[in-house]
Backbone bond lengths (Angstrom), bond angles and torsions (degrees), N, CA, C in turn:
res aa  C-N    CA-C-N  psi(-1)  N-CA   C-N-CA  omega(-1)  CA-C   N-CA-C  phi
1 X - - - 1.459 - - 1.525 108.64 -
2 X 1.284 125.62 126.54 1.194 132.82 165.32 1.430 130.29 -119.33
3 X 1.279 130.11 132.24 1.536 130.84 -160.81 1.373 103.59 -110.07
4 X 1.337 115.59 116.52 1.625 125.95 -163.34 1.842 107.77 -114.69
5 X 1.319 90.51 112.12 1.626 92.30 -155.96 2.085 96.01 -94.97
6 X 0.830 130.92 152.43 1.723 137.22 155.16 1.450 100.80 -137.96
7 X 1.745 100.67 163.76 1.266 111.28 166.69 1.583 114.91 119.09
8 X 1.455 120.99 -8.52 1.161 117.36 -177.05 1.932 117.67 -77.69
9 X 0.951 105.08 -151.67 1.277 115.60 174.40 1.883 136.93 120.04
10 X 0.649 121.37 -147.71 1.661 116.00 167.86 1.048 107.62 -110.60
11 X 1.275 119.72 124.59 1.438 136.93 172.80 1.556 105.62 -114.85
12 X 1.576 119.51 150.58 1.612 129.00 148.44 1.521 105.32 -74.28
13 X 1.897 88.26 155.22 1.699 109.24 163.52 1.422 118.90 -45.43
14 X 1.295 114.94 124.07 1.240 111.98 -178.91 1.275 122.16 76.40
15 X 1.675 113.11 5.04 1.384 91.07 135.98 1.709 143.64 -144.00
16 X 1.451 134.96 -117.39 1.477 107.81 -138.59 2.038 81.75 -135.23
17 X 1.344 90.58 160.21 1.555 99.18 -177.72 1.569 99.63 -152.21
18 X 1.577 116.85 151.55 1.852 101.64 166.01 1.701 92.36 -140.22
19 X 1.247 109.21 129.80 1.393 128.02 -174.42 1.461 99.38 -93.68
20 X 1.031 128.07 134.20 1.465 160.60 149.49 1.908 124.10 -65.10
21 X 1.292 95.47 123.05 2.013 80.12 178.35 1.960 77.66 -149.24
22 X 1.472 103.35 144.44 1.139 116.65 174.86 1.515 111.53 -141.57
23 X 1.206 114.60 114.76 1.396 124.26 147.55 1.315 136.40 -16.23
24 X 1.513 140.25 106.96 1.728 121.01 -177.73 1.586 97.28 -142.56
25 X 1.030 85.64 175.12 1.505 98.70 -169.86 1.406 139.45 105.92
26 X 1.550 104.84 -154.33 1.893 98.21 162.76 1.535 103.04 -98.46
27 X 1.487 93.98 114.58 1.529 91.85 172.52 1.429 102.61 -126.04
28 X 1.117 132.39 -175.81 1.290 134.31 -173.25 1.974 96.87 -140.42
29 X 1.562 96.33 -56.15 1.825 86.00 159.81 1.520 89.82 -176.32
30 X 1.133 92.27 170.18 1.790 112.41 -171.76 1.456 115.43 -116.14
31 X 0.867 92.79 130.12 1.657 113.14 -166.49 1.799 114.64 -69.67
32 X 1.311 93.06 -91.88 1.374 95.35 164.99 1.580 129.77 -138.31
33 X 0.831 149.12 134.72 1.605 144.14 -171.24 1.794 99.96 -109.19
34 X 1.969 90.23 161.11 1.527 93.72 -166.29 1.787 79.48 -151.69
35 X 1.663 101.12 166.40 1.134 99.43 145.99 1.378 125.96 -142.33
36 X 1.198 135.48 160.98 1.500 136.34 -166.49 1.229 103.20 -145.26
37 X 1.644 123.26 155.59 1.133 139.76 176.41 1.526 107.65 -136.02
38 X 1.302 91.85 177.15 1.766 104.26 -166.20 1.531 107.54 -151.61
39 X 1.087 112.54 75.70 1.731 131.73 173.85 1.832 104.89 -58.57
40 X 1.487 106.73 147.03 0.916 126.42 -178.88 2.025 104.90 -46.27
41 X 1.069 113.41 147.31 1.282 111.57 174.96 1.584 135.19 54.06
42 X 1.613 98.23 -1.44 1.802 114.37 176.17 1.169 94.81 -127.43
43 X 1.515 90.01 153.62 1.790 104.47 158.74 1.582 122.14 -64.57
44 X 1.513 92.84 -171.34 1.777 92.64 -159.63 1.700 94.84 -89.27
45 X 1.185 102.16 150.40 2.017 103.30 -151.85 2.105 88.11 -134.42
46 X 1.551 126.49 136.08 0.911 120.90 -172.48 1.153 109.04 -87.31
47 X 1.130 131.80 137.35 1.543 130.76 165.98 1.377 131.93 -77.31
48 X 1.022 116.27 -62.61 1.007 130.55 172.41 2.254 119.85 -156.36
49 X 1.528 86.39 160.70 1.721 87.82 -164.08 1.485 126.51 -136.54
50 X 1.103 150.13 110.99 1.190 139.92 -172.64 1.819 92.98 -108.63
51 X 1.787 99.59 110.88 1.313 109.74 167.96 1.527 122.63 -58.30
52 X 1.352 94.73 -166.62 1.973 105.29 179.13 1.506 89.49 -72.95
53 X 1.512 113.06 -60.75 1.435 137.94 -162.13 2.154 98.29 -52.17
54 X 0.680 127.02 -18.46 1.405 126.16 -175.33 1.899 104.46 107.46
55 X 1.330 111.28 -26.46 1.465 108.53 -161.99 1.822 122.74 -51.22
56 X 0.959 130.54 117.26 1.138 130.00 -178.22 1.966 124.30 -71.95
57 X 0.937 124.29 99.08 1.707 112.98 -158.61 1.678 104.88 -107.94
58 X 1.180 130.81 156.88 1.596 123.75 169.99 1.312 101.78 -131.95
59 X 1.525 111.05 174.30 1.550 101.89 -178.96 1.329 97.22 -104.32
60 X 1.120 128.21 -178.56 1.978 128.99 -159.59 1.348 99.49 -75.87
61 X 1.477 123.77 -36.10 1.461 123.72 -179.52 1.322 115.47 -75.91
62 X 1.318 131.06 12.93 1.276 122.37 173.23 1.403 124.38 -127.82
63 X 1.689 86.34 -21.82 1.906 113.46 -173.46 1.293 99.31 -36.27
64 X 1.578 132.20 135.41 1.417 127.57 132.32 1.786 88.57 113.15
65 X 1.316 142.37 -14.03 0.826 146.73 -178.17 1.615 119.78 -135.08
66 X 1.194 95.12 28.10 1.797 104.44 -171.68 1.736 99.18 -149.48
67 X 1.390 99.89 131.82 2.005 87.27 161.68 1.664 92.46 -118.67
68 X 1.151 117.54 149.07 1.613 116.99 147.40 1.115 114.86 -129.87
69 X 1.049 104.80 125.80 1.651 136.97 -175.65 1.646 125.13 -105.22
70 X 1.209 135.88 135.96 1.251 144.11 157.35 1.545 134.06 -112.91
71 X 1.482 114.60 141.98 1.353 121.44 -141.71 1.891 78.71 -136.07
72 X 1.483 101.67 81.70 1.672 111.48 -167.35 1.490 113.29 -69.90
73 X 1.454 123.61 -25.02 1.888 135.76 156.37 1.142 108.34 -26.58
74 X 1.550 123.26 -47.98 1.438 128.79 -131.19 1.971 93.71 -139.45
75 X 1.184 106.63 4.76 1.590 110.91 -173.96 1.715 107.71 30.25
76 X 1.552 100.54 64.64 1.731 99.93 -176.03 2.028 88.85 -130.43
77 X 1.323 70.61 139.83 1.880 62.65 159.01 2.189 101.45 -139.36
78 X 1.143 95.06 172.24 1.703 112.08 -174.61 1.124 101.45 -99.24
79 X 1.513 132.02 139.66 1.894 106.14 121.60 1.753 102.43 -125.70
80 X 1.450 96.88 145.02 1.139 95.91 175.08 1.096 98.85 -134.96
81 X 1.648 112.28 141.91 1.457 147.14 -171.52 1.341 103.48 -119.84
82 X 1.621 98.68 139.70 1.635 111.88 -179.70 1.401 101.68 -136.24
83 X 0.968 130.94 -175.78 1.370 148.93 -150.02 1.853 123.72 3.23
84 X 1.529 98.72 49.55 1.360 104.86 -172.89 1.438 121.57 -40.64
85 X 1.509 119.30 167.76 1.520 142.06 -178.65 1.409 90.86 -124.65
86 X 1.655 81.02 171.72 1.919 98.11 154.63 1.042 120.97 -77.08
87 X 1.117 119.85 -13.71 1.754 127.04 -172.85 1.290 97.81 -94.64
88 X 1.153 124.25 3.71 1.662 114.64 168.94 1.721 110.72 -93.62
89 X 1.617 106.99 5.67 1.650 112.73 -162.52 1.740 82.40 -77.37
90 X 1.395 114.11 135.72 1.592 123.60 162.77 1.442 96.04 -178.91
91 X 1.195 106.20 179.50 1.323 137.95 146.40 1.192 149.75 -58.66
92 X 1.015 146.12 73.72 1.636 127.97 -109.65 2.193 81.61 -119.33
93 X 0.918 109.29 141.06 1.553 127.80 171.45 1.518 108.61 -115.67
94 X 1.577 108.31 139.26 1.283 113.22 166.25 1.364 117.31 -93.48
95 X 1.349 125.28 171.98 1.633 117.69 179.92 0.967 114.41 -139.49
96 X 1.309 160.96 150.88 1.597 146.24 127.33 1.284 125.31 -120.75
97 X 1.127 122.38 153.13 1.626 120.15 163.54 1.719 114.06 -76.38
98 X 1.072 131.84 164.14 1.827 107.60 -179.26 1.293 105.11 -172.24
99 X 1.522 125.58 119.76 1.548 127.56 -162.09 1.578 78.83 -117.24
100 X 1.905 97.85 109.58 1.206 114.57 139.43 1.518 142.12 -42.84
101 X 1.101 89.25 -44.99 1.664 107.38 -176.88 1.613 102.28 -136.72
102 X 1.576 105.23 162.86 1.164 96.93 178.78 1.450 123.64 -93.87
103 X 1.085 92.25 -11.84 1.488 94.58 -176.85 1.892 118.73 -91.25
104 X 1.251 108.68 -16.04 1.587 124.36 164.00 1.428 127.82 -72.62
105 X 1.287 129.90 119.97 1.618 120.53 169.38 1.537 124.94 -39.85
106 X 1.345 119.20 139.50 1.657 104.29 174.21 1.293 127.03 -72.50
107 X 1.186 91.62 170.84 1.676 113.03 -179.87 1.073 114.15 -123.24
108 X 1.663 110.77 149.77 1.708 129.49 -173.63 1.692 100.29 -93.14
109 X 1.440 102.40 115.39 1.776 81.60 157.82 1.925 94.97 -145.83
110 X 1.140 89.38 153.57 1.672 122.21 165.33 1.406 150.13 -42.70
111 X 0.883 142.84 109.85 1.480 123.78 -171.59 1.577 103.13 -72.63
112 X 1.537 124.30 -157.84 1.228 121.41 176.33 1.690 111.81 -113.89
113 X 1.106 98.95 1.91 1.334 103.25 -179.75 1.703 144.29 95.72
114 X 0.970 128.84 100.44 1.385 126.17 -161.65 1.599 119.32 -122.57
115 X 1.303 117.28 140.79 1.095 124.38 -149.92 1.845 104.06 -112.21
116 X 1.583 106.94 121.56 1.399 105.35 -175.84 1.490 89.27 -121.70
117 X 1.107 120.49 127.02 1.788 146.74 142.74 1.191 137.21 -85.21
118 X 1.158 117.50 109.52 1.621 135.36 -175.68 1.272 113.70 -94.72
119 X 1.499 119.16 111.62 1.320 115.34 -157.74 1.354 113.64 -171.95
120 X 1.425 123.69 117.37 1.596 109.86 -164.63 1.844 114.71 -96.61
């Protein structure tokens, strides 16, 4: 299974980007996807999450200015962020849970990582 992320890049203050992470492989179905980043000098901080349960969660720094969305056909999910900061400059990682088989517990795997910069 591999998690194929697009969408990063340099953006200005204030404004908007939507990151891409897609699912491939042998999957059987995907559980839930998240995304997290990893800013210079902090640990890796969650962004946002679409549970098993359907529930959609953000972390306080993004709430209200972020949707993440999933497009479950295509095992892709979105997030798109609008009115960026500098504190939005990181690395942003994709995540999922993902039952290969059906009869096996899932597994966590990773995107490779993509880099969004806020910067005028």
């Amino acid at each position: 299974v591999h998690l194929v992320e697009s969408g990063g890049g340099l953006v200005q203050p204030g404004g908007s980007l939507t990151l891409s992470c897609t699912a491939t492989g042998s999957i059987f179905r995907v559980v839930a996807m998240g995304w997290y980043r990893h800013a210079p000098g902090k640990g890796l901080e969650l962004v946002a999450q679409i549970t098993s349960g359907g529930s959609t969660n953000y972390a306080a720094s993004v709430k209200g200015r972020s949707t993440f969305s999933r497009y479950h056909a295509r095992n892709t999910a979105y997030l798109q962020m609008n009115n960026l900061n500098f504190d939005d400059t990181a690395v942003y990682f994709c995540s999922s849970h993902v039952f290969t088989a059906a009869a096996d517990p899932s597994s966590l795997f990773w995107g490779q990582g993509n880099q969004v910069t806020v910067s005028s």
